[in-house]
BARO-271164 format. One record per atom (N, C-alpha, C): atom name; x, y, z. Coordinates in pm, whole numbers, padded with zeros to 5 digits. Layout:
BEGIN
site->CA, u->X, v->Y, w->Z
...
This chain:
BEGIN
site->N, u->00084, v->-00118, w->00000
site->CA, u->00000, v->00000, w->00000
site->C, u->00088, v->00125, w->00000
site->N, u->00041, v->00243, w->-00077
site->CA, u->00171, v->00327, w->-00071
site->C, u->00129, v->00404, w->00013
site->N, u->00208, v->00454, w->00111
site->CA, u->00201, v->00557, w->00230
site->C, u->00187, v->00671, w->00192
site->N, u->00067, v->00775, w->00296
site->CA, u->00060, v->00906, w->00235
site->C, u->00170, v->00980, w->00233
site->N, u->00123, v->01082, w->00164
site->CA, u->00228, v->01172, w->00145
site->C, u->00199, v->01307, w->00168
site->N, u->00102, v->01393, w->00282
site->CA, u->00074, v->01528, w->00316
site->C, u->00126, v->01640, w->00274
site->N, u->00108, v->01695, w->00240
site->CA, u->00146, v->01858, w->00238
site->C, u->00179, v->01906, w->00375
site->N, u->00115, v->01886, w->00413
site->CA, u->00085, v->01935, w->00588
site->C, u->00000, v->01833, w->00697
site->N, u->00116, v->01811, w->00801
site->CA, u->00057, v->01708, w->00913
site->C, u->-00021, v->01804, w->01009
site->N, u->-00133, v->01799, w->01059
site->CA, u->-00222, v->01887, w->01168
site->C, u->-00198, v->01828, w->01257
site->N, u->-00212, v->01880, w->01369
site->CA, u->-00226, v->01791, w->01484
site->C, u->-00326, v->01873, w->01626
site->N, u->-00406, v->01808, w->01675
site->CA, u->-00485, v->01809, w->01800
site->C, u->-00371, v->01865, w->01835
site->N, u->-00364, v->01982, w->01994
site->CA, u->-00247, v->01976, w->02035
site->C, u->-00283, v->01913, w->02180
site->N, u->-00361, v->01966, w->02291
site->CA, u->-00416, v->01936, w->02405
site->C, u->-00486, v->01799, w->02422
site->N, u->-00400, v->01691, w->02494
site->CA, u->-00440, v->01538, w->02485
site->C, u->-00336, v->01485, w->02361
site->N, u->-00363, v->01530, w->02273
site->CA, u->-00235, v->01424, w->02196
site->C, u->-00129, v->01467, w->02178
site->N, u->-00080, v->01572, w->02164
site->CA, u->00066, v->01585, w->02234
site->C, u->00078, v->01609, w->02315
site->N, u->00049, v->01683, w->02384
site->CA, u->00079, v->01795, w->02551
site->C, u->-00034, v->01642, w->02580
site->N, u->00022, v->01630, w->02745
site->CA, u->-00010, v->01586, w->02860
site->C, u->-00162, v->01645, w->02882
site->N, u->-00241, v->01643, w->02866
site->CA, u->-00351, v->01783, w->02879
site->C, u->-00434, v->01705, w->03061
site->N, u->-00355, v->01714, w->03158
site->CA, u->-00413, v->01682, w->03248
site->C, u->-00539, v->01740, w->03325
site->N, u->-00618, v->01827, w->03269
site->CA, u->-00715, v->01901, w->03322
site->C, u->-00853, v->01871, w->03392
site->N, u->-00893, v->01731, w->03317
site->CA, u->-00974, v->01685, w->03426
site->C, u->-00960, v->01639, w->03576
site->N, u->-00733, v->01622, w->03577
site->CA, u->-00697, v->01530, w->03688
site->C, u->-00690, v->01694, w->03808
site->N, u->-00664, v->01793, w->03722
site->CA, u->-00622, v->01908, w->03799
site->C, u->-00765, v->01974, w->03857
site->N, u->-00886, v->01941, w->03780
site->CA, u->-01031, v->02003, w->03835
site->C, u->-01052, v->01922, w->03925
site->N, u->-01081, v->01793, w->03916
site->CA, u->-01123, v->01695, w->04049
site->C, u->-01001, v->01741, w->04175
site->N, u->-00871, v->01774, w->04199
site->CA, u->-00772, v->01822, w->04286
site->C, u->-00870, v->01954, w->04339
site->N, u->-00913, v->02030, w->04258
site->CA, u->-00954, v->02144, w->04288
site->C, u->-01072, v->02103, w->04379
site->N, u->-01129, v->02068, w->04370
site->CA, u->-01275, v->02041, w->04449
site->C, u->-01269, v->01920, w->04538
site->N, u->-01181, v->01847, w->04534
site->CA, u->-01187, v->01730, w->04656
site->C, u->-01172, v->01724, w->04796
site->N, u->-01187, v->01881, w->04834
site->CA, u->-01165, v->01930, w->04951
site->C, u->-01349, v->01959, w->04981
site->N, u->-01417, v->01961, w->04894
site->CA, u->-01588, v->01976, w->04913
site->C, u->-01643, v->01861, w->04848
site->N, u->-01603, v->01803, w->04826
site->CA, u->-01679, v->01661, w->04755
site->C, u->-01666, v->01549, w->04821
site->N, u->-01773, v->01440, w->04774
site->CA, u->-01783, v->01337, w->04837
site->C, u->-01722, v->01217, w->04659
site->N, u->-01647, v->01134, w->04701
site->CA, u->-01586, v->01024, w->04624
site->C, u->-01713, v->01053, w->04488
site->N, u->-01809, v->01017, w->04544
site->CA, u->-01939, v->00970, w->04434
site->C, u->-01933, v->01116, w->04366
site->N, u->-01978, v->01208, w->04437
site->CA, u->-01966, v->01367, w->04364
site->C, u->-01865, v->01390, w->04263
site->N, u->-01695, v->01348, w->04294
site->CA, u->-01601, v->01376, w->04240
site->C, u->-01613, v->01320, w->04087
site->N, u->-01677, v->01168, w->04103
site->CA, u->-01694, v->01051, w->03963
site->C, u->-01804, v->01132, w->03889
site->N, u->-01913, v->01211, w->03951
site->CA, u->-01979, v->01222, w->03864
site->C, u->-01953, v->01399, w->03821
site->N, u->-01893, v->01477, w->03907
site->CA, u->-01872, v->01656, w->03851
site->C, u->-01749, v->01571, w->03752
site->N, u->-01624, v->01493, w->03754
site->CA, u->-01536, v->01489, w->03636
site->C, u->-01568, v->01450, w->03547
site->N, u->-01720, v->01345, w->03492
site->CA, u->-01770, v->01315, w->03352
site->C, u->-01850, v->01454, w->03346
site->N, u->-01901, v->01562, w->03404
site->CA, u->-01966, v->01568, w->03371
site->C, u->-01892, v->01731, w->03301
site->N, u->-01782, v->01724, w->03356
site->CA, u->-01683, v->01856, w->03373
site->C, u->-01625, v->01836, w->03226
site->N, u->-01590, v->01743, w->03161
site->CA, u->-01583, v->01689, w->03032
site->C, u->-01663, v->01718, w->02922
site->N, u->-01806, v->01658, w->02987
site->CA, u->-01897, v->01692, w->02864
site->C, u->-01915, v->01873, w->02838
site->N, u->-01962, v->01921, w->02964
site->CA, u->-01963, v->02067, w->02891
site->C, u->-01891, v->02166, w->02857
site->N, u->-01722, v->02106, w->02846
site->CA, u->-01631, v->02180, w->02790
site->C, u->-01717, v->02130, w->02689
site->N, u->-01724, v->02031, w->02600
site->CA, u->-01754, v->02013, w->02495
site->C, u->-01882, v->02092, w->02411
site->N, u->-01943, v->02140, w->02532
site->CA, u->-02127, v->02159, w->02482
site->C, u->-02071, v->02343, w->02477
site->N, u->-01943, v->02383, w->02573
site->CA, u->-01988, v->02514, w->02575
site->C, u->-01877, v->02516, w->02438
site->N, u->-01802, v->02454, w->02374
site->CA, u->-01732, v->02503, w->02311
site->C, u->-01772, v->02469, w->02133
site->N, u->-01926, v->02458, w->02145
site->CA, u->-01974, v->02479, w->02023
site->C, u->-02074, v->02588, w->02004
site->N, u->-02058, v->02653, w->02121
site->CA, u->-02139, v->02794, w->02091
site->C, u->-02038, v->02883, w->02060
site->N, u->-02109, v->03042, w->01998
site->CA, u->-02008, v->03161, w->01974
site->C, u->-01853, v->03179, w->02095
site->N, u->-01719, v->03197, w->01967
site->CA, u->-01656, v->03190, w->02081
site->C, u->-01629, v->03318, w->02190
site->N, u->-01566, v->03252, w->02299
site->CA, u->-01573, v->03353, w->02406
site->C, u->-01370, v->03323, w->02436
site->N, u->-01344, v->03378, w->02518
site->CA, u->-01225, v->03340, w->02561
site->C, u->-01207, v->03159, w->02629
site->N, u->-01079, v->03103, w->02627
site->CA, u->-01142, v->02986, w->02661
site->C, u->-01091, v->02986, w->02816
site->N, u->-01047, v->03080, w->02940
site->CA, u->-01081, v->03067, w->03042
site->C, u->-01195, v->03047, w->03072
site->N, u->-01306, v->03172, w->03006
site->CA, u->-01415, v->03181, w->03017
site->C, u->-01486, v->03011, w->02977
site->N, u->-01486, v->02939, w->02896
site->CA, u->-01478, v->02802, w->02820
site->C, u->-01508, v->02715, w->02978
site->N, u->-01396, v->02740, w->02984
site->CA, u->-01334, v->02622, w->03124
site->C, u->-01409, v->02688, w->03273
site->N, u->-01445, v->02811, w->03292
site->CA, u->-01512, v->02866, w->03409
site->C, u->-01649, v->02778, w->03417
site->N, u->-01729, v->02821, w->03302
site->CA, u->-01858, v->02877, w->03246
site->C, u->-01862, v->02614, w->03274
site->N, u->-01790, v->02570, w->03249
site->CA, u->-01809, v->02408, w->03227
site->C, u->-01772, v->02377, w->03366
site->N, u->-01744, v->02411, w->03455
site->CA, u->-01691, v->02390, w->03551
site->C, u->-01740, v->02412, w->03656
site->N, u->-01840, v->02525, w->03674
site->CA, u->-01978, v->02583, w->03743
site->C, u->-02094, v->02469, w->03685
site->N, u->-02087, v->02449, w->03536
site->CA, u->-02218, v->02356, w->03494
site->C, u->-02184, v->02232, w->03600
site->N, u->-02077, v->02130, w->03608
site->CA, u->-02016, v->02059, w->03650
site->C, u->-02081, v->02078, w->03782
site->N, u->-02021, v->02145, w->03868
site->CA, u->-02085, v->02163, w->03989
site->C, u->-02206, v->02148, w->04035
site->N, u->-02251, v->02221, w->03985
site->CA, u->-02408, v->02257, w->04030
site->C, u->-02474, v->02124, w->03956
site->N, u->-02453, v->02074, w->03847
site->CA, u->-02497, v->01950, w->03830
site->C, u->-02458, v->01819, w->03887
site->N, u->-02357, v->01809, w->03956
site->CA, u->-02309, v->01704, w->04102
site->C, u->-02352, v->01710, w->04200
site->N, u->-02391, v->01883, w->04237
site->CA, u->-02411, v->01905, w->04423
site->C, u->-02264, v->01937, w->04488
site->N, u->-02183, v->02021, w->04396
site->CA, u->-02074, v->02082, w->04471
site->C, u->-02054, v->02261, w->04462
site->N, u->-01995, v->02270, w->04556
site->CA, u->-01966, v->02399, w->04630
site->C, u->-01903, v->02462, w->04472
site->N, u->-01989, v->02583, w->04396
site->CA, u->-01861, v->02623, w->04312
site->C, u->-01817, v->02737, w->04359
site->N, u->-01667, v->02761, w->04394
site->CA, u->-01568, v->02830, w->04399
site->C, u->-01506, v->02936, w->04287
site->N, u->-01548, v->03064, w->04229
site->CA, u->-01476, v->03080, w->04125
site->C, u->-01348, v->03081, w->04070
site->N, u->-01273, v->03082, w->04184
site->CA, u->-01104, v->03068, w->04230
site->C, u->-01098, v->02921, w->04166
site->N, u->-01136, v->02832, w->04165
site->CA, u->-01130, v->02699, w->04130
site->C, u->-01085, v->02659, w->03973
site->N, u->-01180, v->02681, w->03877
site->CA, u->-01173, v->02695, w->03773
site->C, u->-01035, v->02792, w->03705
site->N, u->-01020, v->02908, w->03781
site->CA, u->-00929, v->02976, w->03760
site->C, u->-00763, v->02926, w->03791
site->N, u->-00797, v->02873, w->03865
site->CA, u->-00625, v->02763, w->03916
site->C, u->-00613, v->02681, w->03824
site->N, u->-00685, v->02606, w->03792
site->CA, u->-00707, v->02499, w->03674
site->C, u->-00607, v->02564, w->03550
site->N, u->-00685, v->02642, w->03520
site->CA, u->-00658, v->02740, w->03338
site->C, u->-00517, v->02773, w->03390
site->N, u->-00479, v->02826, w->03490
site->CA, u->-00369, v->02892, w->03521
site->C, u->-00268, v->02761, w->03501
site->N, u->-00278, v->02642, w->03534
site->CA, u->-00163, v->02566, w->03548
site->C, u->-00121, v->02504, w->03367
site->N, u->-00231, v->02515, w->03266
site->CA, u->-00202, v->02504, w->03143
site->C, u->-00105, v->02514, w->03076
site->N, u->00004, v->02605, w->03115
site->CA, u->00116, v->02633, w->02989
site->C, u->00207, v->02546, w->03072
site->N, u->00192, v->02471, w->03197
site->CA, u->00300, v->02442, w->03238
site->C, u->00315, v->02278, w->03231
site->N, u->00188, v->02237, w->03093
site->CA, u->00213, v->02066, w->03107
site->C, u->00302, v->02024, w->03001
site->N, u->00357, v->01949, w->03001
site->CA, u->00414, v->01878, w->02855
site->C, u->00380, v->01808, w->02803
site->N, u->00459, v->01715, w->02713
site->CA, u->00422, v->01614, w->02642
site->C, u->00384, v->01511, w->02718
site->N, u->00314, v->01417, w->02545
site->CA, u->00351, v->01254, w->02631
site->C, u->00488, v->01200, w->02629
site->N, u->00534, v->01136, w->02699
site->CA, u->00673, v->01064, w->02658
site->C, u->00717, v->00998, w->02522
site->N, u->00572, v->00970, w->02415
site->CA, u->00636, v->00914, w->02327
site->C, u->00650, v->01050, w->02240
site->N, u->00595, v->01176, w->02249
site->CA, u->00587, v->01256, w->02163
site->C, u->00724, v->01303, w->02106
site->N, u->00826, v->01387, w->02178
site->CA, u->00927, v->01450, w->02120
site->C, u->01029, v->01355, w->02040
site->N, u->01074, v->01275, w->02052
site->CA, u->01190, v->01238, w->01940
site->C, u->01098, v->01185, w->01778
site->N, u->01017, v->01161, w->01766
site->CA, u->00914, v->01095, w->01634
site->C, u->00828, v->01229, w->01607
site->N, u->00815, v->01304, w->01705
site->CA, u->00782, v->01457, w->01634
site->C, u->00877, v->01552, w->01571
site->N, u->01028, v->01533, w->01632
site->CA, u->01086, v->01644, w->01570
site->C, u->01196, v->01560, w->01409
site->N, u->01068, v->01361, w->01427
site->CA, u->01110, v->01306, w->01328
site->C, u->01026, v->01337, w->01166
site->N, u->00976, v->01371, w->01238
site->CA, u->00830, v->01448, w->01109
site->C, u->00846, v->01515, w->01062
site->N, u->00891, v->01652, w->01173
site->CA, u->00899, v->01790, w->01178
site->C, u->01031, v->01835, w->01039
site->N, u->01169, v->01752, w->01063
site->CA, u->01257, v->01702, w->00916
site->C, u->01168, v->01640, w->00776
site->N, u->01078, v->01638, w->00769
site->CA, u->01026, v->01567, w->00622
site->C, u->00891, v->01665, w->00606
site->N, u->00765, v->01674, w->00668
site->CA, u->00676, v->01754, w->00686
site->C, u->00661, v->01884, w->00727
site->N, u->00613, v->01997, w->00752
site->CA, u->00555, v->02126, w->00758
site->C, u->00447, v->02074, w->00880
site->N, u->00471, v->02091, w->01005
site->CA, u->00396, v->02050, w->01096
site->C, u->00324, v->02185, w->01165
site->N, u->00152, v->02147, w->01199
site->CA, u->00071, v->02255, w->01203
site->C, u->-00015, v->02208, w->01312
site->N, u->-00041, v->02302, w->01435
site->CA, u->-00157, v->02244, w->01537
site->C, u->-00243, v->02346, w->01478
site->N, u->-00376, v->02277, w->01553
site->CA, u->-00509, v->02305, w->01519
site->C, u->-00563, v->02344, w->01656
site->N, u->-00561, v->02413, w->01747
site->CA, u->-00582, v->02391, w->01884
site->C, u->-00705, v->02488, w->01924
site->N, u->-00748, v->02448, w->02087
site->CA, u->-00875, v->02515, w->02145
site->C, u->-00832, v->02582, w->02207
site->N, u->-00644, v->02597, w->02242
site->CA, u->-00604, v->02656, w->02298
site->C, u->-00619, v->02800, w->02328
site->N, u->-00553, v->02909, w->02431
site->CA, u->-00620, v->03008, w->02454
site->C, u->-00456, v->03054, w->02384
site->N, u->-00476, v->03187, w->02286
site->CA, u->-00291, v->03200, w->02249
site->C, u->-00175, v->03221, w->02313
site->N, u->-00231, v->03325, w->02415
site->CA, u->-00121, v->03341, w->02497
site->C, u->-00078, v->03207, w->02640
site->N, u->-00159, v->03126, w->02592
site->CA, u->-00056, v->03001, w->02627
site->C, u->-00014, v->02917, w->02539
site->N, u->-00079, v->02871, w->02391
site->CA, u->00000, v->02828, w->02367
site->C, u->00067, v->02810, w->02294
site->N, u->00179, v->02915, w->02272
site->CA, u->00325, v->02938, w->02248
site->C, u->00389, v->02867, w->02389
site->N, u->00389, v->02845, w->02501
site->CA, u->00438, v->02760, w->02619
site->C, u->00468, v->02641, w->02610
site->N, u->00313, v->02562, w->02564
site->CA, u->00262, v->02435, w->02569
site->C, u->00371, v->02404, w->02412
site->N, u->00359, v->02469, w->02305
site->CA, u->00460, v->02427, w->02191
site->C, u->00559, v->02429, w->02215
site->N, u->00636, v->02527, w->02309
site->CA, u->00737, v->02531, w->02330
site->C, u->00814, v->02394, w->02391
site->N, u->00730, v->02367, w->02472
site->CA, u->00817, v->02220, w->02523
site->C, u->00815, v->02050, w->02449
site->N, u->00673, v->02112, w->02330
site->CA, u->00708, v->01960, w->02274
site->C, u->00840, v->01920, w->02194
site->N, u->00918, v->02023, w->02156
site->CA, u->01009, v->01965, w->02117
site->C, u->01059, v->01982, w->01947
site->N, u->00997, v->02010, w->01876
site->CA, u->01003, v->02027, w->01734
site->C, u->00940, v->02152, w->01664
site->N, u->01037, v->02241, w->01571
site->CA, u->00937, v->02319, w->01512
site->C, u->00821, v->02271, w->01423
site->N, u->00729, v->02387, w->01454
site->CA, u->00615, v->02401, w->01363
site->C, u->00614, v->02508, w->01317
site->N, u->00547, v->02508, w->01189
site->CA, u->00540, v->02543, w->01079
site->C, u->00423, v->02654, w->01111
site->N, u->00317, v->02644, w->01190
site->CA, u->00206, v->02717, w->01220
site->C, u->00139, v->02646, w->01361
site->N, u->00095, v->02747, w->01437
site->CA, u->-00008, v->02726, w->01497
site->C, u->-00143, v->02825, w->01503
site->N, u->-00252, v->02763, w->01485
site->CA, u->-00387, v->02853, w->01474
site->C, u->-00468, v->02810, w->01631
site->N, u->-00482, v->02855, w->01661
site->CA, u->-00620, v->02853, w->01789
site->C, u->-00769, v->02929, w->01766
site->N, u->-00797, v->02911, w->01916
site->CA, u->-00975, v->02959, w->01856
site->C, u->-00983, v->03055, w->01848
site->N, u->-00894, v->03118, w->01945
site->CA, u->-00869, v->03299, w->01954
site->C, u->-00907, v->03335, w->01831
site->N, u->-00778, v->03268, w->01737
site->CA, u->-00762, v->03351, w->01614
site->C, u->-00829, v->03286, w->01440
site->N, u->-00934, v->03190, w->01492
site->CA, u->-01010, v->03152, w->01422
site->C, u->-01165, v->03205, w->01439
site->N, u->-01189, v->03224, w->01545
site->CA, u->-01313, v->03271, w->01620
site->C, u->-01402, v->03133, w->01635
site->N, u->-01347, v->03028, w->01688
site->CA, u->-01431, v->02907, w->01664
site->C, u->-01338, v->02833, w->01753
site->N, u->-01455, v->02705, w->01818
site->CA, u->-01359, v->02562, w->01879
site->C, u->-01388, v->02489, w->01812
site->N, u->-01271, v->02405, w->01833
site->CA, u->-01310, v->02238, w->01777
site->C, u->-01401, v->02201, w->01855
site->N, u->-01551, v->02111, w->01766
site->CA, u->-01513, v->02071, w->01697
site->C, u->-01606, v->02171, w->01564
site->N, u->-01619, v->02264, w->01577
site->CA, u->-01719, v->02328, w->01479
site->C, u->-01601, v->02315, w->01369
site->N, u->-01674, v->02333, w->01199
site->CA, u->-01565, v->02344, w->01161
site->C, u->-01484, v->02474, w->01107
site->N, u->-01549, v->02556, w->01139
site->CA, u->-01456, v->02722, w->01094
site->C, u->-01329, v->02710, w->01195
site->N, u->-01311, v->02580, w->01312
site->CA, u->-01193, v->02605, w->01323
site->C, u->-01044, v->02531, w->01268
site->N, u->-01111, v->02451, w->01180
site->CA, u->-01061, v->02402, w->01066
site->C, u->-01040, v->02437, w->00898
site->N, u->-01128, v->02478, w->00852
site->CA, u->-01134, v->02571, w->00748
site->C, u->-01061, v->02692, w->00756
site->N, u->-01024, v->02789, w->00863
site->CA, u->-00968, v->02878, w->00900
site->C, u->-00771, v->02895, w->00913
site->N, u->-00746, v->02734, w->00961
site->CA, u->-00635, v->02665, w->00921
site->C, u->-00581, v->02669, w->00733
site->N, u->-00688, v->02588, w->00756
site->CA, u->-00677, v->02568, w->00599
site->C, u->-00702, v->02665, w->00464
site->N, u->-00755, v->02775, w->00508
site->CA, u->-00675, v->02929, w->00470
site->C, u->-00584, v->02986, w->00441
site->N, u->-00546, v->02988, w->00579
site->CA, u->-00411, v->03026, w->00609
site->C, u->-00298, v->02962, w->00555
site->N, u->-00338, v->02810, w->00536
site->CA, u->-00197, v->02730, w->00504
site->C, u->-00211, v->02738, w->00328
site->N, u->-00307, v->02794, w->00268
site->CA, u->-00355, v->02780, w->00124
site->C, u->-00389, v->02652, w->00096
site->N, u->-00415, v->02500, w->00137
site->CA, u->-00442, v->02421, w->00133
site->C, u->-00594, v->02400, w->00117
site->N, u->-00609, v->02285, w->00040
site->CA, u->-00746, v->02179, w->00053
site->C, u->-00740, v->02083, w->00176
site->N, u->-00816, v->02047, w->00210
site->CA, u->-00827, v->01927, w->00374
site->C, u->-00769, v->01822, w->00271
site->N, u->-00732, v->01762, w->00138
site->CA, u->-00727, v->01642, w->00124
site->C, u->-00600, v->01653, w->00092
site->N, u->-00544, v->01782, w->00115
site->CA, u->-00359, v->01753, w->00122
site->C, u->-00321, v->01754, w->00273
site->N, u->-00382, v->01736, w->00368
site->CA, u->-00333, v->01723, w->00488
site->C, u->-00331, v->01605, w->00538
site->N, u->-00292, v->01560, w->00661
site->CA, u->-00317, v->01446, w->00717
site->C, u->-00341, v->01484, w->00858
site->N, u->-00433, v->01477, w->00969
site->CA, u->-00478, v->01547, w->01047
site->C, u->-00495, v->01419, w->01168
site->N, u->-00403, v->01445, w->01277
site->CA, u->-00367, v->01336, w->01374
site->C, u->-00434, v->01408, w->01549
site->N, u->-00521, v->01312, w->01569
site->CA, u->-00564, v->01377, w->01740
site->C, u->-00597, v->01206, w->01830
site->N, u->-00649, v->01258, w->01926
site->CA, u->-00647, v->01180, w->02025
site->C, u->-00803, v->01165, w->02075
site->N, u->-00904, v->01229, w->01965
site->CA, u->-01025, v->01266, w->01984
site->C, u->-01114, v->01276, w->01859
site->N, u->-01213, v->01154, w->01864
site->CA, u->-01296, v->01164, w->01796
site->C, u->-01387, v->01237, w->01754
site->N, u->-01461, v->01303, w->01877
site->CA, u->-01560, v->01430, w->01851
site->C, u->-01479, v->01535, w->01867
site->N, u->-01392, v->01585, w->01875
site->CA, u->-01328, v->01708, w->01864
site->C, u->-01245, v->01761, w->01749
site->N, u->-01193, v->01593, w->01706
site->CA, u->-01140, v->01652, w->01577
site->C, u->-01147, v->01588, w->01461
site->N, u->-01192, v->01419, w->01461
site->CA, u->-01149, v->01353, w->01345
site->C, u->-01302, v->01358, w->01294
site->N, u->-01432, v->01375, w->01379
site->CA, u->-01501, v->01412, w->01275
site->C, u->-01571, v->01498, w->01189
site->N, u->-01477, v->01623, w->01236
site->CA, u->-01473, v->01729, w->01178
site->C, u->-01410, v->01724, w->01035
site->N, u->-01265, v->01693, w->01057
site->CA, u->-01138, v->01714, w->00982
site->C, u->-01190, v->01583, w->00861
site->N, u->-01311, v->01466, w->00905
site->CA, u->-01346, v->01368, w->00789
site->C, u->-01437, v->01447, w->00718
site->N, u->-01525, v->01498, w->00771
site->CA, u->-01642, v->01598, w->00750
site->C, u->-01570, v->01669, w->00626
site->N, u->-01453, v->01774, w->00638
site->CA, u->-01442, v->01891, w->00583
site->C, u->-01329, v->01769, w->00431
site->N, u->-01317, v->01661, w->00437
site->CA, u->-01249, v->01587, w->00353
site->C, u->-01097, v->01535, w->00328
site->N, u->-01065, v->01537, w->00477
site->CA, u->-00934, v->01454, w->00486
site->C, u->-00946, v->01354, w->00496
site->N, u->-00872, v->01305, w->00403
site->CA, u->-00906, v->01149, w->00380
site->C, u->-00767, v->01086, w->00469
site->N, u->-00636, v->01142, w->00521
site->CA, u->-00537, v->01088, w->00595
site->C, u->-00563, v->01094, w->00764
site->N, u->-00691, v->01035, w->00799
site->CA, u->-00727, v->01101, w->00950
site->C, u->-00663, v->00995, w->01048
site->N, u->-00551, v->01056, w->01144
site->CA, u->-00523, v->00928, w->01244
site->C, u->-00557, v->00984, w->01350
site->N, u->-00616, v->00805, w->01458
site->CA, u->-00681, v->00835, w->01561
site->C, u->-00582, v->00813, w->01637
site->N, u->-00489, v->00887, w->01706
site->CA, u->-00366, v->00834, w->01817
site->C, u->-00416, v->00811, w->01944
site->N, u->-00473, v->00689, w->01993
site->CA, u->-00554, v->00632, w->02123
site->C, u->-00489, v->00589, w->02223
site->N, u->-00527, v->00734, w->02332
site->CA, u->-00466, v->00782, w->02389
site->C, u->-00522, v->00710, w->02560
site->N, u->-00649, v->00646, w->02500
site->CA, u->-00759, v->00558, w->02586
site->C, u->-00824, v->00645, w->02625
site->N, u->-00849, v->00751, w->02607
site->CA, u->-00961, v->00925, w->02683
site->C, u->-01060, v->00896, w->02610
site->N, u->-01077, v->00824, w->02505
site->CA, u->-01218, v->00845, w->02419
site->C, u->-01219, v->00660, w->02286
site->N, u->-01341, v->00667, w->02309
site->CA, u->-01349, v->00550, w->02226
site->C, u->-01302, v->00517, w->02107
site->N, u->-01274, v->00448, w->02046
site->CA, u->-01215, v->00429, w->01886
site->C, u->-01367, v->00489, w->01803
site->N, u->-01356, v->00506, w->01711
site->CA, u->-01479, v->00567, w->01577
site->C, u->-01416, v->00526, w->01438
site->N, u->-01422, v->00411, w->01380
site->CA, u->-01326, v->00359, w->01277
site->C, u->-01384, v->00516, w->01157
site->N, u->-01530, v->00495, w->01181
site->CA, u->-01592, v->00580, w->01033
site->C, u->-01521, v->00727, w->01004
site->N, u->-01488, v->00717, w->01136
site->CA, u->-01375, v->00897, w->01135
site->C, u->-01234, v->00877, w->01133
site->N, u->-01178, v->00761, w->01110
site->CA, u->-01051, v->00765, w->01101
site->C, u->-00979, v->00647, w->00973
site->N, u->-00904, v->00706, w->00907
site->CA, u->-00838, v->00586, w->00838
site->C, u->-00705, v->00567, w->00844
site->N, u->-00673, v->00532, w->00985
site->CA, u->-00512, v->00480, w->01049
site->C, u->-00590, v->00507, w->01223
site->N, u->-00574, v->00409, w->01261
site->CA, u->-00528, v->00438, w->01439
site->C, u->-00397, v->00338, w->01494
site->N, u->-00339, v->00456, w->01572
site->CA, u->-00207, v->00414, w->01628
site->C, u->-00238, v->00395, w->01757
site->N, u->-00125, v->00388, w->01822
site->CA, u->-00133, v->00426, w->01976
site->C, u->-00012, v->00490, w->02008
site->N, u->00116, v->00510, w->01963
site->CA, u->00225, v->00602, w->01967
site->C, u->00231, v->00664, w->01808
site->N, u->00321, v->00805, w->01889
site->CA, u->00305, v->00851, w->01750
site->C, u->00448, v->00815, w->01653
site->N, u->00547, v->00728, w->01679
site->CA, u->00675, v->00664, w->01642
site->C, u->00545, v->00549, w->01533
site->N, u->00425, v->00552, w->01571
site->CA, u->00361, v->00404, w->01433
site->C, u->00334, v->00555, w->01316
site->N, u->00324, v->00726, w->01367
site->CA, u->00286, v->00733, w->01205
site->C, u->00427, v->00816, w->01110
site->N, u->00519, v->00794, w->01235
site->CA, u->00676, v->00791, w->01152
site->C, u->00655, v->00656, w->01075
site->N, u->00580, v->00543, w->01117
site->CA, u->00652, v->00416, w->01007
site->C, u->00528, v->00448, w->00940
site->N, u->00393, v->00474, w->00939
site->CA, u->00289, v->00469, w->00842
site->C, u->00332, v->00534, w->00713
site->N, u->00430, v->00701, w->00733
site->CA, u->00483, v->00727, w->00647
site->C, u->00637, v->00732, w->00536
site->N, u->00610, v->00662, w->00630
site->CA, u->00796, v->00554, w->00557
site->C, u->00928, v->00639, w->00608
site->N, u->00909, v->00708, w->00666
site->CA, u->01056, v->00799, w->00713
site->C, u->01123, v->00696, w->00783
């Protein structure tokens, strides 16, 4: 089978490269007012409405993470704190990678034009890139798209900028509803699911899943 050949590799940045520990850092925040059962059910539920608030008009994404984090609460039966949410966002620029990320990223980064796609807020992340390890070629966020993943103006907006069609890219995350079925949606046909175990497999949105990202150094023959 002949291996693709991209114009441009995208990548999720929060969860599939960066460490994105934020659900582990919200449950820390509140386990001083919660009960075990409370904690299991404000962290699924602290999950879903990042997701629900970040398909409406965008706002800043502290605001993102406040505004899901109060829903969270008050839908468990916990104390919300606004200080809470705010510690959370604050500790963001300071996570890194996964361990398999930097040496097979800055193996890409030599053959490809590497580009995140992120929900990130900007003035962090230039931080969070900073420590994975390899240049890129571009980074776009929602800031400067006016959109989150997974709507897709924050994909199309990328793909602007880079002068590209979606079917010269190859577009790699760790998340099914946030990015691969967007990025299948808008017509990338190179979509890898890098399973990261945070979210279920979705074969119909992906055509390659790995589990390190050293399998899509060999998918593409480098």
């Amino acid at each position: 089978m002949t291996a693709p050949a991209p114009r441009f590799i995208t990548f999720d940045m929060y969860g599939t490269l960066t460490d994105f520990a934020i659900g582990l850092a919200a449950r820390e925040a509140v386990e001083d007012v919660a009960t075990p059962d409370q904690l299991d059910v404000f962290a699924h539920r602290f999950a879903c409405y990042q997701l629900d608030e970040a398909m409406g008009d965008w706002r800043p994404y502290d605001e993102v993470i406040s505004r899901a984090f109060e829903r969270a609460c008050v839908s468990s039966g916990i104390e919300f704190r606004p200080e809470d949410p705010a510690e959370v966002f604050a500790r963001i620029p300071g996570w890194g990678p996964h361990p398999d990320v930097p040496e097979p990223l800055a193996e890409l980064a030599e053959h490809v034009p590497l580009v995140i796609i992120s929900n990130a807020a900007t003035g962090q992340a230039a931080q969070n890139v900073a420590r994975l390890g390899a240049e890129f070629h571009a980074v776009f966020t929602a800031e400067m798209s006016g959109a989150y993943k997974p709507r897709l103006r924050a994909f199309e907006f990328a793909y602007e900028q880079l002068g590209c069609r979606p079917q010269e890219t190859m577009h790699i995350s760790s998340s099914p509803r946030y990015d691969l079925q967007s990025a299948t949606d808008l017509g990338v046909r190179d979509t890898v699911y890098l399973n990261r175990g945070t979210e279920p497999s979705a074969p119909f949105y992906h055509a390659h899943e790995v589990t390190s990202l050293t399998e899509v150094v060999d998918l593409l023959g480098f």
